[in-house]
C-alpha positions as CSV (number, residue, x, y, z in Angstrom):
1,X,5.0,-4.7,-23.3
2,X,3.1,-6.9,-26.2
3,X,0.8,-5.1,-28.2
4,X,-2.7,-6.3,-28.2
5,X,-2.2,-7.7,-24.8
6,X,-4.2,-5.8,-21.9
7,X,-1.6,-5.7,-18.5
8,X,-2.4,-5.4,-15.2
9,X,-2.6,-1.7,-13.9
10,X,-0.6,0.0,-11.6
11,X,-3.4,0.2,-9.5
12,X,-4.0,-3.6,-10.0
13,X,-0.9,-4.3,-9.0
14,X,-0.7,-2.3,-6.0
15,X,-3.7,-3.7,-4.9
16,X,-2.4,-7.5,-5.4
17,X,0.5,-6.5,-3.1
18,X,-1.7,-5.1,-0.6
19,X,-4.3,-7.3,-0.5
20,X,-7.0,-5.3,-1.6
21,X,-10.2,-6.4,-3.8
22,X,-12.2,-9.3,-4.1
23,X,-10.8,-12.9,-4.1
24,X,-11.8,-13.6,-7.6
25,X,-9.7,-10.1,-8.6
26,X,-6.7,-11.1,-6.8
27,X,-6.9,-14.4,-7.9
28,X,-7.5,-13.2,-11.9
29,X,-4.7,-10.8,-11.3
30,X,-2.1,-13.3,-10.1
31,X,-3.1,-15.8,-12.9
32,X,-2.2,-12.6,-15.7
33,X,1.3,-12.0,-13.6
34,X,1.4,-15.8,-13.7
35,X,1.0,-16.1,-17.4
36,X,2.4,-12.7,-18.7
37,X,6.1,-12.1,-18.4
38,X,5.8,-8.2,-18.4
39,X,3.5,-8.3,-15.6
40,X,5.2,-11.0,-13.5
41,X,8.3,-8.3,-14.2
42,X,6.7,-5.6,-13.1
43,X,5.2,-7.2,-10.2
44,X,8.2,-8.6,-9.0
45,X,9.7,-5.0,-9.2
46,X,7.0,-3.4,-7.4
47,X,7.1,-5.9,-4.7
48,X,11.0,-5.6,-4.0
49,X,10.0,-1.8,-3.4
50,X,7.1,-2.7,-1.2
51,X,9.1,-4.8,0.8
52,X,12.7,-2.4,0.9
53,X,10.0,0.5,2.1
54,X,8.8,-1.7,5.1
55,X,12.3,-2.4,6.0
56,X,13.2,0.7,7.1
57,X,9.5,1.9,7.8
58,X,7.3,-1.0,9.8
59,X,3.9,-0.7,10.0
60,X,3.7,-0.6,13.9
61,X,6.2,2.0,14.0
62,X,4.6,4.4,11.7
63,X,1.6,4.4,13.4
64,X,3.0,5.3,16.4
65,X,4.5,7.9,15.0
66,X,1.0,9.6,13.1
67,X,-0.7,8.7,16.9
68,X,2.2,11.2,18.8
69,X,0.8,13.8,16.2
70,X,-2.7,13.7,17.0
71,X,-2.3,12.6,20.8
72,X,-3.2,16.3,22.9
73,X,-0.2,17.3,24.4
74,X,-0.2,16.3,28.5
75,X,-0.7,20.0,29.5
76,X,-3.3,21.3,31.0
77,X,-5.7,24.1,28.4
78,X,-8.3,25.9,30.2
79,X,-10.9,27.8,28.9
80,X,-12.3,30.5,30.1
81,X,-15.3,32.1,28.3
82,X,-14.7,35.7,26.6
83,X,-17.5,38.2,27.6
């Protein structure tokens, strides 16, 4: 990376992938990716990964699964109050 030159973050750049923030940060974001070579590198890289991780883990699909864990099981649980 240039020195003097302030990149996008991580966290920026995650968030440009996903959509997250404002219009005007998304938009000022993609113009520095745009314009820096570094950026447009590591964003490039970071979206690759994004999209190899969907692949083989779609949204819908991994939802279903976190809903089975929290879904009560179909048995019947009775309480019965302890005197």
């Amino acid at each position: 990376m240039a020195e003097g030159i302030e990149h996008l973050s991580t966290r920026q750049i995650d968030g440009l992938l996903a959509e997250l923030g404002s219009e005007v940060e998304r938009a000022s974001a993609q113009n520095h990716a745009s314009a820096c070579d570094d950026c447009a590198t590591r964003l490039g890289a970071a979206q690759t990964a994004r999209d190899a991780f969907l692949q083989h883990n779609p949204p819908r699909l991994r939802a279903e699964e976190l809903l089975a864990r929290v879904r009560p099981k179909s048995r019947l649980v009775w309480l019965v109050p302890i005197s």
